[in-house]
HTML snippet that shows the backbone in 3Dmol.js (N, CA, C, O; Angstrom):
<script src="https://3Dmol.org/build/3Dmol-min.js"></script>
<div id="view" style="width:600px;height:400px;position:relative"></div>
<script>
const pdb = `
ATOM      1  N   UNK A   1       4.236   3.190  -1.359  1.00  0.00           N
ATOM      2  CA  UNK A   1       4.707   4.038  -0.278  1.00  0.00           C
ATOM      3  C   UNK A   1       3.553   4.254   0.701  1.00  0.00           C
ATOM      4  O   UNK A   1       2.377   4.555   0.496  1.00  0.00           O
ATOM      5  N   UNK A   2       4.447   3.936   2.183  1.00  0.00           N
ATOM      6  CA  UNK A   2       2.504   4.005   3.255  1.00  0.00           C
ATOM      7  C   UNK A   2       2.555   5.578   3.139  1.00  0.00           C
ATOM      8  O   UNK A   2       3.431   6.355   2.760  1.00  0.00           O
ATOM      9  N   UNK A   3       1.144   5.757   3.661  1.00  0.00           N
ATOM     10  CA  UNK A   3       0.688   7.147   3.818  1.00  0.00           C
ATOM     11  C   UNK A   3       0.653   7.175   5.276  1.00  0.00           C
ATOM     12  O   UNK A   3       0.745   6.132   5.923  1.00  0.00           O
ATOM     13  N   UNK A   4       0.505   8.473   5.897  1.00  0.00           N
ATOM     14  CA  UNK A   4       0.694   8.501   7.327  1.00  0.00           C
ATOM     15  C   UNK A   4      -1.144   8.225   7.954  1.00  0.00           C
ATOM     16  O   UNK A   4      -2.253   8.626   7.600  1.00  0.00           O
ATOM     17  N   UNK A   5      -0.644   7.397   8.951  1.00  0.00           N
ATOM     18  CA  UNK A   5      -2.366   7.145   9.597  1.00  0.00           C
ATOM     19  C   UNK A   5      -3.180   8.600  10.218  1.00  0.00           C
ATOM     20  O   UNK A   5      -4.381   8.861  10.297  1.00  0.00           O
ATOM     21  N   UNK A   6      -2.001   9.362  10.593  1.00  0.00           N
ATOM     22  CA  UNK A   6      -2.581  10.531  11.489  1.00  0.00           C
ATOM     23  C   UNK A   6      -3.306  11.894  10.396  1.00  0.00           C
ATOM     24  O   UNK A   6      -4.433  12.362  10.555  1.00  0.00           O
ATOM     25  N   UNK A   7      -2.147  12.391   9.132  1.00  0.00           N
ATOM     26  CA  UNK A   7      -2.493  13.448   8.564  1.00  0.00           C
ATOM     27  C   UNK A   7      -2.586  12.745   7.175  1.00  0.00           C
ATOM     28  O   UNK A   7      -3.261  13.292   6.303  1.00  0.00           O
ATOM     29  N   UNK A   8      -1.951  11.566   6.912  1.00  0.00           N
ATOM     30  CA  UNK A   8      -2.404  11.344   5.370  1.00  0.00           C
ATOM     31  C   UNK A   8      -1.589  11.968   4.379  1.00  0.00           C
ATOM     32  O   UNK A   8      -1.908  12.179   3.209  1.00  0.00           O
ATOM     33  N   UNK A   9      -0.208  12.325   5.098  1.00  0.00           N
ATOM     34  CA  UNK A   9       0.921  12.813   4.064  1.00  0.00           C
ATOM     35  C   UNK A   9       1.750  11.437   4.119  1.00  0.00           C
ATOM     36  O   UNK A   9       1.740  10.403   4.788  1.00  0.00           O
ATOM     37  N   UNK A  10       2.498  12.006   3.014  1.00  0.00           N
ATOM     38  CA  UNK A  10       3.509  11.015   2.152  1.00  0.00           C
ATOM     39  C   UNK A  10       4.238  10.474   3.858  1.00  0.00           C
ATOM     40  O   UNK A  10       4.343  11.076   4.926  1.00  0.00           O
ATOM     41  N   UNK A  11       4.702   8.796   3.331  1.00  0.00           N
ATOM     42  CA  UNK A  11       5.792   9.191   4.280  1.00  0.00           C
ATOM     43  C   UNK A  11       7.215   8.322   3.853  1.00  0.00           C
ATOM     44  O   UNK A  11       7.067   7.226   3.313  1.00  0.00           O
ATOM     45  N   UNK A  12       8.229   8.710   4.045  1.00  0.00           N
ATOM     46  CA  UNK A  12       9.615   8.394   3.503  1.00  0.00           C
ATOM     47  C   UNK A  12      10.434   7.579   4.379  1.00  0.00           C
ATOM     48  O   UNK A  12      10.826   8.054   5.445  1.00  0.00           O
ATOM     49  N   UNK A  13      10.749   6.312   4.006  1.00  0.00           N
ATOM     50  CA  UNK A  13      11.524   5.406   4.704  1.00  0.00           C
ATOM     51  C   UNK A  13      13.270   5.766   5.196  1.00  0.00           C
ATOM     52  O   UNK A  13      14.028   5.979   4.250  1.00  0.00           O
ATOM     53  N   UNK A  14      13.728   5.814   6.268  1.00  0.00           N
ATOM     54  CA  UNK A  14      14.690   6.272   6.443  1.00  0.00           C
ATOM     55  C   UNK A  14      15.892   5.039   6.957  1.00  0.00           C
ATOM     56  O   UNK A  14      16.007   4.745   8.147  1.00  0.00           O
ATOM     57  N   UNK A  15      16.601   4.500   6.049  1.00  0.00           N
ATOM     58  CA  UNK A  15      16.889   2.971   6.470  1.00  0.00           C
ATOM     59  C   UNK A  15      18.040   2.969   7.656  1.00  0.00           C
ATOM     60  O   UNK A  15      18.192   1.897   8.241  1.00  0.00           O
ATOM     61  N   UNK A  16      18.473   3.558   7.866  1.00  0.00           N
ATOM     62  CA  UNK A  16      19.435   4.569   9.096  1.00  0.00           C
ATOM     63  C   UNK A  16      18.458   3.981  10.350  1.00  0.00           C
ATOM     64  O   UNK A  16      18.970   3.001  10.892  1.00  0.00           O
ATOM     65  N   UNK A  17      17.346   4.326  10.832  1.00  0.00           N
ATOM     66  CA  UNK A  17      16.594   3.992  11.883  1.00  0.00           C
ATOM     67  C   UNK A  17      15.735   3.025  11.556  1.00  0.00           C
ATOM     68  O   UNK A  17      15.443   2.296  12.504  1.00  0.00           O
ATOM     69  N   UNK A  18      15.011   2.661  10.091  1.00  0.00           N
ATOM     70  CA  UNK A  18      14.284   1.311   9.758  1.00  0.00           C
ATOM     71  C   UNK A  18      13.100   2.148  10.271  1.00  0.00           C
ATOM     72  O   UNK A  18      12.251   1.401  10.757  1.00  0.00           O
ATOM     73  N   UNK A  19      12.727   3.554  10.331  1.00  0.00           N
ATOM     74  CA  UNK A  19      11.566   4.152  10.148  1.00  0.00           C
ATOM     75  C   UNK A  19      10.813   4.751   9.502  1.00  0.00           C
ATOM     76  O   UNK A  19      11.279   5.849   9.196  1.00  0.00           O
ATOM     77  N   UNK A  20       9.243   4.464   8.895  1.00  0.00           N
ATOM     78  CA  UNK A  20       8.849   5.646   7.997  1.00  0.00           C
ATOM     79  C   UNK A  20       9.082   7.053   8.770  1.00  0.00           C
ATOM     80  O   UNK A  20       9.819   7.035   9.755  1.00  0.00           O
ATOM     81  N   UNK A  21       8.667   7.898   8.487  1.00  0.00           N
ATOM     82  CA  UNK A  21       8.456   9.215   8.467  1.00  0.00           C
ATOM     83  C   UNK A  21       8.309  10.177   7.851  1.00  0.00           C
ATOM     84  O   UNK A  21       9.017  10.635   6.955  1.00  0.00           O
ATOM     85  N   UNK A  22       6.962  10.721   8.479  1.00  0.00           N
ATOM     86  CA  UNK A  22       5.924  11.540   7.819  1.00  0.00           C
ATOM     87  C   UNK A  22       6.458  13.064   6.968  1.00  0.00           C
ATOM     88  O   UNK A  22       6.726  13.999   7.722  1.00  0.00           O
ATOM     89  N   UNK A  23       6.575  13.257   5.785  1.00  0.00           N
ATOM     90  CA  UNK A  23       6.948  14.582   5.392  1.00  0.00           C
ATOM     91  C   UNK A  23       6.232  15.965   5.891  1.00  0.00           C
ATOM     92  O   UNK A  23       6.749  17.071   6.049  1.00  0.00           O
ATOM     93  N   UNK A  24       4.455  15.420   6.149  1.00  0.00           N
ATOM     94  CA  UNK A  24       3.881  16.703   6.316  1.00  0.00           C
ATOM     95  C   UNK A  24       3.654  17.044   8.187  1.00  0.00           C
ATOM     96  O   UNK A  24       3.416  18.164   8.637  1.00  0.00           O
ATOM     97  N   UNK A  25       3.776  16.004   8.876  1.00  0.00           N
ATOM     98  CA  UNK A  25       3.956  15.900  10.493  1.00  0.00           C
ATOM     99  C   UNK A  25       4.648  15.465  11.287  1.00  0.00           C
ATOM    100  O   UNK A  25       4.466  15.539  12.502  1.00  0.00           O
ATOM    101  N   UNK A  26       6.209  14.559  10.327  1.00  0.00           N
ATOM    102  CA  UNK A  26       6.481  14.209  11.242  1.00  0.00           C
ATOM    103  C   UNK A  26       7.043  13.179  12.005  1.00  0.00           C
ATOM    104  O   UNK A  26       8.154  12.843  12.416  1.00  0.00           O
ATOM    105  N   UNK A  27       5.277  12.597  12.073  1.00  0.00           N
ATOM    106  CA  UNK A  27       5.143  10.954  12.737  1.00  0.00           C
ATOM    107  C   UNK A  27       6.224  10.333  12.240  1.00  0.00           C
ATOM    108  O   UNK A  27       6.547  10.365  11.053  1.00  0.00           O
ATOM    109  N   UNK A  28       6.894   9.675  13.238  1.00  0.00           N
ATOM    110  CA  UNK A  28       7.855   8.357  12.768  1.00  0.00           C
ATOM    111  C   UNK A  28       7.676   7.121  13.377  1.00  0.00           C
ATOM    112  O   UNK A  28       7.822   6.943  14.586  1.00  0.00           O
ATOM    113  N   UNK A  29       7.286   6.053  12.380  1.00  0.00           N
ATOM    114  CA  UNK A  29       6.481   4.324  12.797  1.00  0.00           C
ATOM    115  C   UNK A  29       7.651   3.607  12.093  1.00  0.00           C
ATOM    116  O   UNK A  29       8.419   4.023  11.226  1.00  0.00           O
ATOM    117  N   UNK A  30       7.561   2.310  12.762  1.00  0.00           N
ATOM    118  CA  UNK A  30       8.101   1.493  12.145  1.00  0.00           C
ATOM    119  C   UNK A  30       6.951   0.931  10.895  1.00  0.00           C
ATOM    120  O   UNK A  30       5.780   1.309  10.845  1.00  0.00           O
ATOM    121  N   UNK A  31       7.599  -0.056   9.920  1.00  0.00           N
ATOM    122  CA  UNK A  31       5.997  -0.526   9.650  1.00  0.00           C
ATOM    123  C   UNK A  31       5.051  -1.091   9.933  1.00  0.00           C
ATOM    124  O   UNK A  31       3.879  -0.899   9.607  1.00  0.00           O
ATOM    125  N   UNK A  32       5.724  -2.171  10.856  1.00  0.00           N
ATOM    126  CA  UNK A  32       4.558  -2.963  11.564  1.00  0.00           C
ATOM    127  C   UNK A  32       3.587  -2.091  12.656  1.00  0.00           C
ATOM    128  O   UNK A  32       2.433  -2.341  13.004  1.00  0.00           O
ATOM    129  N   UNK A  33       4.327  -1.166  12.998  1.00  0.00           N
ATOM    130  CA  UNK A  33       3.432  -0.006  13.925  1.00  0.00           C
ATOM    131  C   UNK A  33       2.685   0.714  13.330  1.00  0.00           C
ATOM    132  O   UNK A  33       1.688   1.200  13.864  1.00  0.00           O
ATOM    133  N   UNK A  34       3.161   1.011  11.600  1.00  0.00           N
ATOM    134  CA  UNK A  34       1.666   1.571  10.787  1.00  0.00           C
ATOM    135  C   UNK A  34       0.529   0.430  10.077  1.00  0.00           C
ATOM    136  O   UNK A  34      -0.509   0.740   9.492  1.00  0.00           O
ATOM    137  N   UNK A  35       1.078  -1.026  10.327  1.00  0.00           N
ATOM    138  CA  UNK A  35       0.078  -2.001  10.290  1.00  0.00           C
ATOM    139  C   UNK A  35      -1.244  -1.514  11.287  1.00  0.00           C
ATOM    140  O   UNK A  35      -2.309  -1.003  10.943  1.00  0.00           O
ATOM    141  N   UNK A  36      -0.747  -1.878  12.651  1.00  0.00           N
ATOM    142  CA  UNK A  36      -1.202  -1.895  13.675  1.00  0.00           C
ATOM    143  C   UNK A  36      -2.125  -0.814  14.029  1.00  0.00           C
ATOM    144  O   UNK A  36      -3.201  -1.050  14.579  1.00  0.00           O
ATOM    145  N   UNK A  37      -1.679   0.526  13.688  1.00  0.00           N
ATOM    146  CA  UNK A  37      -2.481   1.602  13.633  1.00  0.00           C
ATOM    147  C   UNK A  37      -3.189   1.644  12.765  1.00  0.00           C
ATOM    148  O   UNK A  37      -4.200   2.227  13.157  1.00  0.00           O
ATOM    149  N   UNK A  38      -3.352   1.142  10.969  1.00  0.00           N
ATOM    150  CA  UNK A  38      -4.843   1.077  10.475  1.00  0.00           C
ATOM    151  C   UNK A  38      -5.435   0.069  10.944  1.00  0.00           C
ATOM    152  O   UNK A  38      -6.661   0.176  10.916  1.00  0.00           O
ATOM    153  N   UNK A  39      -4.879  -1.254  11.538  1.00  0.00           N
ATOM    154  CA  UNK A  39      -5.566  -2.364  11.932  1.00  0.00           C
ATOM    155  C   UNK A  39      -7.069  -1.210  13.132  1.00  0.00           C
ATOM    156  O   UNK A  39      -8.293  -1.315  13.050  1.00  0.00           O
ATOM    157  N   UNK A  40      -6.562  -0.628  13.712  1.00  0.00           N
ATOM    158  CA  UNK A  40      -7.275   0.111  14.741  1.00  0.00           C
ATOM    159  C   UNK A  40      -8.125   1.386  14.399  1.00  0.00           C
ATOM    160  O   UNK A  40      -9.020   1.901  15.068  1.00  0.00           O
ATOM    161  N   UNK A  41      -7.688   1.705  13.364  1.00  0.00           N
ATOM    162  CA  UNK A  41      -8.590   2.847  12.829  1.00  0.00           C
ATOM    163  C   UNK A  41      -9.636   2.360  12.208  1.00  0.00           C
ATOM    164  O   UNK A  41     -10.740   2.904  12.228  1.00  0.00           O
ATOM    165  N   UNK A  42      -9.229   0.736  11.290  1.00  0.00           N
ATOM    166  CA  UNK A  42     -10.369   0.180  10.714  1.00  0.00           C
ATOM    167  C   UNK A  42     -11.368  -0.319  11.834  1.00  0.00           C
ATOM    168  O   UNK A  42     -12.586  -0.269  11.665  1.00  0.00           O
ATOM    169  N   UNK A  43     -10.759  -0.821  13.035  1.00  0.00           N
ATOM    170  CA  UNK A  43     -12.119  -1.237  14.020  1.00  0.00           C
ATOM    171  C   UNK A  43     -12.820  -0.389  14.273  1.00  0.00           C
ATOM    172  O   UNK A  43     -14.047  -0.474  14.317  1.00  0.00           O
ATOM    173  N   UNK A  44     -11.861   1.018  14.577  1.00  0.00           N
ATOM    174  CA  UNK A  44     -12.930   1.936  15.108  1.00  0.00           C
ATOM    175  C   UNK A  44     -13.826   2.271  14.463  1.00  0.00           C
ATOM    176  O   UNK A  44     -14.878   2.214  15.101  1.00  0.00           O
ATOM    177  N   UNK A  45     -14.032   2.919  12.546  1.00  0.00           N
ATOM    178  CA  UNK A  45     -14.865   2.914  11.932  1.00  0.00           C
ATOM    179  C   UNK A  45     -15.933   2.104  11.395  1.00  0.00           C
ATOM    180  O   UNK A  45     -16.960   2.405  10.787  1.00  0.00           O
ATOM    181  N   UNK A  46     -15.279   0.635  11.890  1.00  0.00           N
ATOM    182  CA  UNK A  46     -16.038  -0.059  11.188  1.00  0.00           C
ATOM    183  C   UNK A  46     -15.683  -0.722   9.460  1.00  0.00           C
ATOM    184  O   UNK A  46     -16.171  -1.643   8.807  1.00  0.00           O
ATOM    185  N   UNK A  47     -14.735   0.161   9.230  1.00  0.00           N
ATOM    186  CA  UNK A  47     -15.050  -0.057   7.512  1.00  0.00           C
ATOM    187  C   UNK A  47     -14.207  -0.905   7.405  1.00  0.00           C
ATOM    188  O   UNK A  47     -13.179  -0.884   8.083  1.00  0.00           O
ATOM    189  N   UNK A  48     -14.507  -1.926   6.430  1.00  0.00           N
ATOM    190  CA  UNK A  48     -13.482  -2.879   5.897  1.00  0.00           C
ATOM    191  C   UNK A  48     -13.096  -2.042   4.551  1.00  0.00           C
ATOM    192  O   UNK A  48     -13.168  -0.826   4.373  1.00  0.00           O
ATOM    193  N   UNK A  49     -12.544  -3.349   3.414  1.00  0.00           N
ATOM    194  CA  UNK A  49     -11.773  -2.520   2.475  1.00  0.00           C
ATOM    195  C   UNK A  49     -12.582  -2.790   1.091  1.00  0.00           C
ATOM    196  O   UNK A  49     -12.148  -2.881  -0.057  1.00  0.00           O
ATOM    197  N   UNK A  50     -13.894  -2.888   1.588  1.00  0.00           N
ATOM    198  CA  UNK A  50     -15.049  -2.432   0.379  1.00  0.00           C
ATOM    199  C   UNK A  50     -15.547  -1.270   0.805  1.00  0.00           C
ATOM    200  O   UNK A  50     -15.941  -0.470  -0.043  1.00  0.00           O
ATOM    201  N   UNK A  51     -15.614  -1.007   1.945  1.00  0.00           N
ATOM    202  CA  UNK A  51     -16.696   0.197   2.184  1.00  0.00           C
ATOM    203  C   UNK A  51     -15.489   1.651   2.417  1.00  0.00           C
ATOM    204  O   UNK A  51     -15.787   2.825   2.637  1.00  0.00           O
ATOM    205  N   UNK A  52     -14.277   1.112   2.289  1.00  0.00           N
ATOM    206  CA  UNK A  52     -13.171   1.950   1.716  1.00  0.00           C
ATOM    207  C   UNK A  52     -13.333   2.772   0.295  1.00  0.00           C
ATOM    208  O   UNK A  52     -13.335   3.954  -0.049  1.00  0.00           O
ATOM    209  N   UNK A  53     -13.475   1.409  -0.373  1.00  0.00           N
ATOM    210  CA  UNK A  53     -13.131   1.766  -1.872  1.00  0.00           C
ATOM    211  C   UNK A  53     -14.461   2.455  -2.111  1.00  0.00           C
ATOM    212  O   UNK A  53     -14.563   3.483  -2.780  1.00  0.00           O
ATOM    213  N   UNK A  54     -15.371   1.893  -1.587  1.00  0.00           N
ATOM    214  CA  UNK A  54     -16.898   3.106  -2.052  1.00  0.00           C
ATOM    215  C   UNK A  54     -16.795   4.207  -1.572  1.00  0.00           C
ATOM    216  O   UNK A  54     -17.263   5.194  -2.140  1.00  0.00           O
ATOM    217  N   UNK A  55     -15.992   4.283  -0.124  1.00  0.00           N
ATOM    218  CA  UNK A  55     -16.180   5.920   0.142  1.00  0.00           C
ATOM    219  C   UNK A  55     -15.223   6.649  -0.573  1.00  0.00           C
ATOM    220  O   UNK A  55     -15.205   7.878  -0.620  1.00  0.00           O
ATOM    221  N   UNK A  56     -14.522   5.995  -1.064  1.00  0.00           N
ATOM    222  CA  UNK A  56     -12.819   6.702  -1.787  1.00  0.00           C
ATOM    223  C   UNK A  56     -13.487   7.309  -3.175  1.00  0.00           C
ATOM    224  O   UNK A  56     -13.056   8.346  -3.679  1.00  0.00           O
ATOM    225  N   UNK A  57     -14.618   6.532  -3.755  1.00  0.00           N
ATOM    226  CA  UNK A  57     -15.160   6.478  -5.172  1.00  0.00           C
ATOM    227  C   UNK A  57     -16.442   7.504  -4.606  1.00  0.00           C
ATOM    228  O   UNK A  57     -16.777   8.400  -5.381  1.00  0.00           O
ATOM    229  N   UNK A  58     -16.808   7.452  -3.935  1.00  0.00           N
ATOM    230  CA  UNK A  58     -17.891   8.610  -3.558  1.00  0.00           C
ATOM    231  C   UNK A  58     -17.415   9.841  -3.599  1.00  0.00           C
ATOM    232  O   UNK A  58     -18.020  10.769  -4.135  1.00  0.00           O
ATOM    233  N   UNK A  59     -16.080   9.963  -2.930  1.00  0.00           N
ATOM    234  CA  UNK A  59     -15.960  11.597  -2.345  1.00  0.00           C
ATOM    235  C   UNK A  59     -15.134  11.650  -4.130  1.00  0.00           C
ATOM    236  O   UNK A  59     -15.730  12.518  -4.767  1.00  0.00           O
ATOM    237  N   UNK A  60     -14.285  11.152  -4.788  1.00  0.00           N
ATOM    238  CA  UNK A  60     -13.583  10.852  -6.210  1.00  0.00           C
ATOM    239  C   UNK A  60     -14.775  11.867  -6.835  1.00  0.00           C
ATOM    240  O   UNK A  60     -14.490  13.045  -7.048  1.00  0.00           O
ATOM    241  N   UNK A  61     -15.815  11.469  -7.052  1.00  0.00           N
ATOM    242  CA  UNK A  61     -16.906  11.875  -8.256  1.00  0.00           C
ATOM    243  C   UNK A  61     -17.325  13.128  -7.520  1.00  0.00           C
ATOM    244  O   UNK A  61     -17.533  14.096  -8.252  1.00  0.00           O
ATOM    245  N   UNK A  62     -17.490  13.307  -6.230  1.00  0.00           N
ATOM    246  CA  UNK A  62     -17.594  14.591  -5.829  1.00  0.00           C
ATOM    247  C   UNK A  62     -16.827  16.005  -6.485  1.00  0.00           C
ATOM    248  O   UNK A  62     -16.968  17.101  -7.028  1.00  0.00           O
ATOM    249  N   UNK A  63     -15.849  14.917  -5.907  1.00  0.00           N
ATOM    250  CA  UNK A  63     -14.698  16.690  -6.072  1.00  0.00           C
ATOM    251  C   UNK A  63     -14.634  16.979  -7.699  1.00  0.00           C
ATOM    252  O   UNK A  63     -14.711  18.038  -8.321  1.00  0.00           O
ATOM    253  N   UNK A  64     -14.421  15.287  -8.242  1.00  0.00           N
ATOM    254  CA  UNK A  64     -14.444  16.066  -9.802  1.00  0.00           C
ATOM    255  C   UNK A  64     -15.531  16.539 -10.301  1.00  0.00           C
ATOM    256  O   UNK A  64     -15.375  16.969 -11.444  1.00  0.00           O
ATOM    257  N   UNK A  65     -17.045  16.666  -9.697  1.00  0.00           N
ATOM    258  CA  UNK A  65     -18.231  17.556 -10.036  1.00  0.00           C
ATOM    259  C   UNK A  65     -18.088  19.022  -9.406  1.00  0.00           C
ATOM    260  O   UNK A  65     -18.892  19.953  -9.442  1.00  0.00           O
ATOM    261  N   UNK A  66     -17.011  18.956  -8.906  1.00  0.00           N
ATOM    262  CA  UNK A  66     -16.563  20.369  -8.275  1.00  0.00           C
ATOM    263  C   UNK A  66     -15.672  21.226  -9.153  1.00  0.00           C
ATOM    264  O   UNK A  66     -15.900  22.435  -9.200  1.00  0.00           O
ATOM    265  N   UNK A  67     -14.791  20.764  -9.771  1.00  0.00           N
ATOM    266  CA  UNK A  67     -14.205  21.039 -10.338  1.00  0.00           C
ATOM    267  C   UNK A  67     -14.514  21.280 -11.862  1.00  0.00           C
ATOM    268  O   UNK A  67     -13.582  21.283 -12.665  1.00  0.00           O
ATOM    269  N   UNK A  68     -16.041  21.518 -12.341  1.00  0.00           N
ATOM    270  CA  UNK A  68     -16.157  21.498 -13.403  1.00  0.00           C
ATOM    271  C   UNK A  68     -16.695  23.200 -13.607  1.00  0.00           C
ATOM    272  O   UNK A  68     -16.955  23.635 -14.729  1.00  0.00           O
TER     273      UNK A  68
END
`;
const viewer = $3Dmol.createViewer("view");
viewer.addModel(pdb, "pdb");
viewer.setStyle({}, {cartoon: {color: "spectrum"}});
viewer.zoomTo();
viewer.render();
</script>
C-alpha cells in the first residue's frame, strides 16, 4: 500500500475514480502521479534507495533507544 508523498499517511485506493487517497490529508494521486512525485523528492534530496534504508535504520535504533 503507497504511503502519501506529502504527510506519510496511509493511503486507500478508491477504484470508482482509479485514485489513491490519503486517510490523514487527503491528497488524491493517481499512481503514476505518486511515481512521479517520489521520482522528485528523491532528486531533490539526493538520496537514492541505500541512503534511504540507512537513514530509515538510523532514526529505527534511535527511537527504540528512546523508548527504553
Amino acid at each position: 500500500m503507497p504511503y502519501c508523498p506529502e504527510c506519510g499517511g496511509e493511503m486507500l485506493y478508491l477504484g470508482s475514480t482509479k485514485h489513491y487517497v490519503c486517510r490523514r490529508c487527503g491528497l488524491s494521486l493517481t499512481l503514476q502521479e505518486i511515481v512521479e512525485v517520489r521520482e522528485k523528492i528523491r532528486e531533490k534530496t539526493g538520496r537514492g534507495d541505500e541512503e534511504q534504508k540507512r537513514v530509515r535504520k538510523e532514526y529505527l535504533q534511535w527511537w527504540l533507544s528512546r523508548k527504553k
